[in-house]
C-alpha positions in Angstrom: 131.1 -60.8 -153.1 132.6 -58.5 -155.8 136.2 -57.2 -155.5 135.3 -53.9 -157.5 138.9 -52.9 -157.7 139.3 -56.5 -159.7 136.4 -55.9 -161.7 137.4 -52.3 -162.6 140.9 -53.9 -164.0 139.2 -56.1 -165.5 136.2 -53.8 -167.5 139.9 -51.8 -168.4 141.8 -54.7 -169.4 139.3 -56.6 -171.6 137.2 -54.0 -173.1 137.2 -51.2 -175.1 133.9 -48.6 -174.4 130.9 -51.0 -175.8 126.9 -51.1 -174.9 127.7 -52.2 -171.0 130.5 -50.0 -170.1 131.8 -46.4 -170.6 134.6 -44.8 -168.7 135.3 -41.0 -167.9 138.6 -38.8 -166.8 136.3 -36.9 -164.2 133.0 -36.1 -162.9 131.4 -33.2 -162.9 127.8 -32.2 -161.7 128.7 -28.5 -160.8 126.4 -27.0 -163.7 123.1 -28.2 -165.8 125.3 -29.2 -168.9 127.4 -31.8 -167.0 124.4 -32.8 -165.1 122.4 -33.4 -168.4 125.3 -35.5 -170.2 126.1 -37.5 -167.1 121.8 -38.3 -167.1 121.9 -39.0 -170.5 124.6 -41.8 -170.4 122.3 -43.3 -167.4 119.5 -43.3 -169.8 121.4 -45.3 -173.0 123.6 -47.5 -170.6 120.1 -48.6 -168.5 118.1 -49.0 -172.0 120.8 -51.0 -173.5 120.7 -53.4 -170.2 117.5 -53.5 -169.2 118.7 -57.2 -167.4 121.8 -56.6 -166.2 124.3 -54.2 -164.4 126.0 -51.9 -166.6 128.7 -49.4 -165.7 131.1 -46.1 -165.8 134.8 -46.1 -164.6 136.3 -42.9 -163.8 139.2 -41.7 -163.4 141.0 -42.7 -166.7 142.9 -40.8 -169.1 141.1 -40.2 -172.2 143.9 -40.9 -174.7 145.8 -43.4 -173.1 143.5 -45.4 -170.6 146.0 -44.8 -168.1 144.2 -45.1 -164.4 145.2 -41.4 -163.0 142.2 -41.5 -160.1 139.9 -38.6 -159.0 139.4 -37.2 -155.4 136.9 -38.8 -153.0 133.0 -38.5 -154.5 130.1 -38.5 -152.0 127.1 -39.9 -153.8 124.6 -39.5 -150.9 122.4 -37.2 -153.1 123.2 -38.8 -156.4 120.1 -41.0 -156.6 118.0 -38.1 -156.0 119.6 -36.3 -159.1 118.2 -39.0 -161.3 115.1 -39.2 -159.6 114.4 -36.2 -160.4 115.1 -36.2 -164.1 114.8 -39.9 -165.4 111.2 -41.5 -165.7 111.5 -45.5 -164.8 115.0 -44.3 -163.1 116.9 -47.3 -162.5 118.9 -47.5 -159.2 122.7 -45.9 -159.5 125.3 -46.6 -157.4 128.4 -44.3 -157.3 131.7 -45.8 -155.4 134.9 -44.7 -154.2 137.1 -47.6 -155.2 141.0 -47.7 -153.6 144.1 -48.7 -155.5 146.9 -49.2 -154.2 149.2 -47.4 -157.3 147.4 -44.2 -156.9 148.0 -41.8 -153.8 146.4 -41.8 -150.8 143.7 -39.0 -151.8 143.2 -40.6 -155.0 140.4 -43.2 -156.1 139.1 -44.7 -158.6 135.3 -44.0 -159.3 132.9 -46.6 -159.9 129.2 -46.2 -161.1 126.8 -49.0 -161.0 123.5 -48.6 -162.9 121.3 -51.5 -162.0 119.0 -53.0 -164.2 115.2 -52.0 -164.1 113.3 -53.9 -167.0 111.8 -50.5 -167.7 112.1 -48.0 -170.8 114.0 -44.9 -169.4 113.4 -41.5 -170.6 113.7 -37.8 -169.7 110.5 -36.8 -167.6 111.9 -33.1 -167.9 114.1 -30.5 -169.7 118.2 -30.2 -169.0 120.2 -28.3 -170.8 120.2 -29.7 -174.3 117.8 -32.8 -174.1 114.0 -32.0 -173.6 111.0 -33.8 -172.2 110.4 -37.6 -173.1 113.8 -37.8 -174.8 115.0 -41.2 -175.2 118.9 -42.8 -175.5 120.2 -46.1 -176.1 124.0 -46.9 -175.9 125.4 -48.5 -179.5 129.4 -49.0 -178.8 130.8 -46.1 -177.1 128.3 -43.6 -178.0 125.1 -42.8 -176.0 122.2 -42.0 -179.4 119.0 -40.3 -179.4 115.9 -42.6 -180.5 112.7 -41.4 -181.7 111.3 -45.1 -179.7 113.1 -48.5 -178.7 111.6 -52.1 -177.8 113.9 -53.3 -174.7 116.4 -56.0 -175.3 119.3 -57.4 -173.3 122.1 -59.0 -175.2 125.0 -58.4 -172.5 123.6 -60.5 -170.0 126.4 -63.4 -170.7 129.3 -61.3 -171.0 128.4 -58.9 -167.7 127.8 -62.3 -165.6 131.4 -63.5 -167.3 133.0 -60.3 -166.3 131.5 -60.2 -162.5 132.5 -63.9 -161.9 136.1 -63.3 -162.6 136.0 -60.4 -160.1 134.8 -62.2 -157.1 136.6 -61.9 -154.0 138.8 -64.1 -152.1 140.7 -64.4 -148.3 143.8 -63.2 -150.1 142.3 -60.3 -151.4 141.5 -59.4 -147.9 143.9 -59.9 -146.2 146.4 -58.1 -148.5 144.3 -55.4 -148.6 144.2 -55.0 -144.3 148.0 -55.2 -144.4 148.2 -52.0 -147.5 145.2 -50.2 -145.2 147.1 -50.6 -142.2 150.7 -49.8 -143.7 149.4 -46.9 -145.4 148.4 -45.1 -142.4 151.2 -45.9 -140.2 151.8 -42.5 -139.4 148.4 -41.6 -138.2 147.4 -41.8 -134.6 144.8 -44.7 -134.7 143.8 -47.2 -137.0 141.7 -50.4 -136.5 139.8 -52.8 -138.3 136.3 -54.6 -137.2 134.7 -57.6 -138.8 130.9 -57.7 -139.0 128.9 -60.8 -139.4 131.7 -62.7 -139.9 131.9 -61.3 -143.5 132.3 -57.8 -144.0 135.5 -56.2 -143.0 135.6 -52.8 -142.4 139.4 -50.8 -142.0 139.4 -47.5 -140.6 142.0 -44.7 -139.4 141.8 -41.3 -138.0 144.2 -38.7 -136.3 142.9 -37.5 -132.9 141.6 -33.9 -132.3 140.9 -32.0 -129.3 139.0 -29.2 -129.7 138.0 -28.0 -125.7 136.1 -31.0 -123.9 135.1 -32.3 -127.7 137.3 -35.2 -129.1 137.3 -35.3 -133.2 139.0 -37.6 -135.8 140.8 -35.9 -138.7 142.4 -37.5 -141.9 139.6 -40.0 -141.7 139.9 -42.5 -144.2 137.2 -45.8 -144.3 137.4 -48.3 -146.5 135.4 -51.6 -146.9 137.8 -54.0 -147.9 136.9 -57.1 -149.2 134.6 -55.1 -151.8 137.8 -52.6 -152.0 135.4 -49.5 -151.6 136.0 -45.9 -149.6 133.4 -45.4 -147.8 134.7 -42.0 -146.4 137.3 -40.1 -146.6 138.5 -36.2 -145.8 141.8 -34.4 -144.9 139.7 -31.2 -143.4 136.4 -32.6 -141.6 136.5 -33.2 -138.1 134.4 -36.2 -137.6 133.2 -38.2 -134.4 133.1 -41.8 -134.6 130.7 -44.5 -133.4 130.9 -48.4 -133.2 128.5 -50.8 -132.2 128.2 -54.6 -132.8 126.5 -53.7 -136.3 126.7 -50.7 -137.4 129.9 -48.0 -137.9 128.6 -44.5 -137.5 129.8 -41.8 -138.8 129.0 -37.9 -137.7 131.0 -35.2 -140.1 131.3 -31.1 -138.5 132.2 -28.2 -140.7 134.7 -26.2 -139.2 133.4 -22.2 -140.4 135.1 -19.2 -138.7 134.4 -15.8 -138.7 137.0 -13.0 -137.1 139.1 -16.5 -135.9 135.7 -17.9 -134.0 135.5 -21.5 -135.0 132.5 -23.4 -134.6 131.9 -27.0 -135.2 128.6 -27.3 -137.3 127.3 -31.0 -137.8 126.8 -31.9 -141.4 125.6 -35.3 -141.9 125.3 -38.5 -139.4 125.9 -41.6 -141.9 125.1 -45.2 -140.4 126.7 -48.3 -142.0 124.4 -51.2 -140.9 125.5 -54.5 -141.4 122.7 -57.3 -141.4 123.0 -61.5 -140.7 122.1 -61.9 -144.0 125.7 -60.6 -145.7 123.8 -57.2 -146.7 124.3 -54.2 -145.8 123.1 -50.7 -146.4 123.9 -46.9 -145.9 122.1 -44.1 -144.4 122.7 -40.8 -144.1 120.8 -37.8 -142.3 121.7 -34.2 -143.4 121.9 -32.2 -139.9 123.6 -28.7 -141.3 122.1 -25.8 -140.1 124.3 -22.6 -141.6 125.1 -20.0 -139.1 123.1 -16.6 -139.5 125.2 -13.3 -139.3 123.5 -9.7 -140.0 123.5 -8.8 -143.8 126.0 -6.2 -143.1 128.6 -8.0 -141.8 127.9 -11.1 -144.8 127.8 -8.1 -147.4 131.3 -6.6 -145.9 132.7 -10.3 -145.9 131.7 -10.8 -149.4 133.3 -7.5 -150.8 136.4 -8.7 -148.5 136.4 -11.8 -150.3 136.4 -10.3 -154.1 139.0 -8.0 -153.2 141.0 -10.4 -152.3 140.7 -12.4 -155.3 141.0 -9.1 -157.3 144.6 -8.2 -156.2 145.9 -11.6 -156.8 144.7 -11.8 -160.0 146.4 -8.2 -160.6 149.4 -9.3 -159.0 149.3 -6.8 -156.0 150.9 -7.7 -152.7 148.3 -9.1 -149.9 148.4 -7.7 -146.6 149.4 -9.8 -143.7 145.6 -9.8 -142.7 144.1 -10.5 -146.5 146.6 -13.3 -146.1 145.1 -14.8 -143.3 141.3 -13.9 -144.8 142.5 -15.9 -148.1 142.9 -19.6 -145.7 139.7 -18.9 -145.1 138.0 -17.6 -148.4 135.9 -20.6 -149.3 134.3 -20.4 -146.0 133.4 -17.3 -146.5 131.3 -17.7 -149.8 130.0 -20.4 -148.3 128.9 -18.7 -145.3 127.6 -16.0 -147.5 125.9 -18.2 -149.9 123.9 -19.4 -146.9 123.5 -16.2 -145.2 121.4 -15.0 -149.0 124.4 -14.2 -150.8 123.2 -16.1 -154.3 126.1 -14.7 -156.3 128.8 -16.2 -153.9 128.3 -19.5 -155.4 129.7 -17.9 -159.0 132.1 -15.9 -156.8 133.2 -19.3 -155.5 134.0 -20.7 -158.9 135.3 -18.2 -159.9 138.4 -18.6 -157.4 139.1 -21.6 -158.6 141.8 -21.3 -160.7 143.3 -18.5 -158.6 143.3 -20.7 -155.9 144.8 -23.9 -157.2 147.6 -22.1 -159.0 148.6 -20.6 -155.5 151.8 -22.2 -153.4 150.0 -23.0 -150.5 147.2 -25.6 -151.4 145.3 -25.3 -148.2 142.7 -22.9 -149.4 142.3 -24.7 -152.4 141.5 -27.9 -150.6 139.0 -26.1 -148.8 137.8 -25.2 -152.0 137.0 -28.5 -153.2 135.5 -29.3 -149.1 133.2 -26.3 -149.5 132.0 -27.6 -153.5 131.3 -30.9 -151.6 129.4 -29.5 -149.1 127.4 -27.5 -151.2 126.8 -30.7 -153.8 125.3 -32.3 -150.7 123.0 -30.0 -149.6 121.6 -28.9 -152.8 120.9 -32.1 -153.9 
């Protein structure tokens, strides 16, 4: 079994960018031109290893390789992405990979692209790179070709590479003690062995909402692999265990006029099989809550004023102050309510919203982006 955290250090420590491996400060999928450069990389990295696993580590600084991390990526929908785009698509794997030196909202990103013995092209147009367009890695750089004949010539070095990366009881158990030291201060945290082989650590702060009990600050990470499975400071999420599977049921917290409803999201199932496999499946259960077009319009124009007198440095009222916490919820309840433009209105408040003291609204910024990434894809 593969410690990806040891096989991340050790992509980093023995090798520069090359035909098998790339590396990236961030990720970005949020318009067509990072969409189409992240699909193009696929392409060359899957043509240049048409037998063997070939990767992308992000999360390190471009000029000084430094590990600096990156928040908490759901892939769910990531497959689906290069489905769509890619002919012969091979399968990618996107994972959320803990280390110990970074802080606790921090990971390290790892993408997998599995080999698939097939040619890989574009079977549609993105931004910049059209129908039937073809890439092959060569070093660090991903190159158009007009045609290519297959060949593998990494095969040795990636099998090298995964073998010194391998797992061991140390690794484990080292990790269980960080998991469990690094959430002392939350209200529950357990671990649960499955099959004898998989161990799974987990840790969540208790909510009660009414007669509904919720987890917050859930963090999940599969340990012996050193992979995140899940992790949020906002969600409230409900928790299920069973002999082999960990379940996992996300809400969305929306208000309107301080009226919070819980809105399920997604229900992800971790099963974990006798034969040391295991897989991940997720359902999609969000249904958006409907208001009149009036009251979404009004809510809207609220929103932009808001985001208008900050920018022009004019004092908020003590209610805008209160309708700012909430402003990501908003567009994203107007977004969903037929608002198209509240997705740019969204972006837009970006920068306005990290640069402001309190970081709240700004995390729900990035919660909202995430839910939005999900369901779109």
């Amino acid at each position: 079994m593969i410690n990806k955290r040891l096989l991340i250090k050790n992509l980093l420590a023995h090798h520069d960018e090359n035909s098998f491996y790339d590396r990236k400060e961030r990720l970005d999928l949020h318009d067509r031109p990072a969409k189409g450069k992240f699909l193009k990389h696929i392409c060359a990295l899957s043509n240049a290893n048409p037998k063997n696993r070939s990767f992308i580590v992000v999360g390190v600084n471009d000029r000084n390789s430094k590990i600096i991390g990156v928040d908490f990526f759901d892939d769910s929908r990531l497959q689906n992405l290069v489905n769509a785009y890619l002919e012969n698509p091979p399968k990618v794997q996107y994972e959320n990979v803990a280390f110990p030196e970074l802080p606790r909202h921090k990971v390290m990103g790892l993408v997998t692209i599995y080999p698939s013995d097939k040619l890989t092209s574009f079977k549609k147009n993105i931004w910049r790179y059209g129908q039937n367009s073809i890439f092959l890695r060569r070093g660090s750089t991903s190159i158009p070709v007009d045609a290519l004949e297959l060949q593998n010539t990494n095969q040795k070095i990636v099998e090298d590479i995964e073998k010194q990366s391998l797992n061991n009881i140390k690794h484990t158990l080292d990790a269980v003690i960080h998991f469990i030291k690094k959430h002392d201060e939350i209200h529950t945290t357990d671990y649960h062995v499955y099959n004898e082989q998989h161990v799974l650590c987990w840790a969540g702060e208790k909510k009660q909402v009414g007669e509904k009990t919720f987890y917050t600050r859930v963090d999940i990470e599969l340990v012996n692999e050193q992979v995140r499975l899940f992790y949020s400071d906002m969600d409230e999420v409900k928790v299920i265990i069973n002999k082999d599977s960990f379940i996992i049921t996300e809400y969305v917290p929306l208000a309107i006029h301080r009226d919070v409803e819980f809105y399920p999201l997604e229900k992800t199932i971790l099963h974990f099989k006798e034969n040391g496999q295991y897989n991940i499946a997720s359902e999609m259960l969000f249904k958006p809550p409907q208001y009149r077009k009036s009251t979404v319009e009004t809510l809207y124009e609220q929103n932009n004023n808001i985001l208008k007198k900050i920018s022009d440095n004019e004092s908020l009222t003590a209610l805008e102050e209160s309708q700012l916490k909430e402003l990501p919820n908003i567009y994203l309840i107007c977004y969903f309510n037929g608002i198209e433009e509240a997705l740019e209105s969204l972006e837009k408040s970006k920068l306005v919203l990290k640069n402001l003291p309190d970081k709240d609204a700004y995390i729900k910024f990035k919660e909202v982006r995430r839910i939005i990434r999900k369901i779109k894809y």
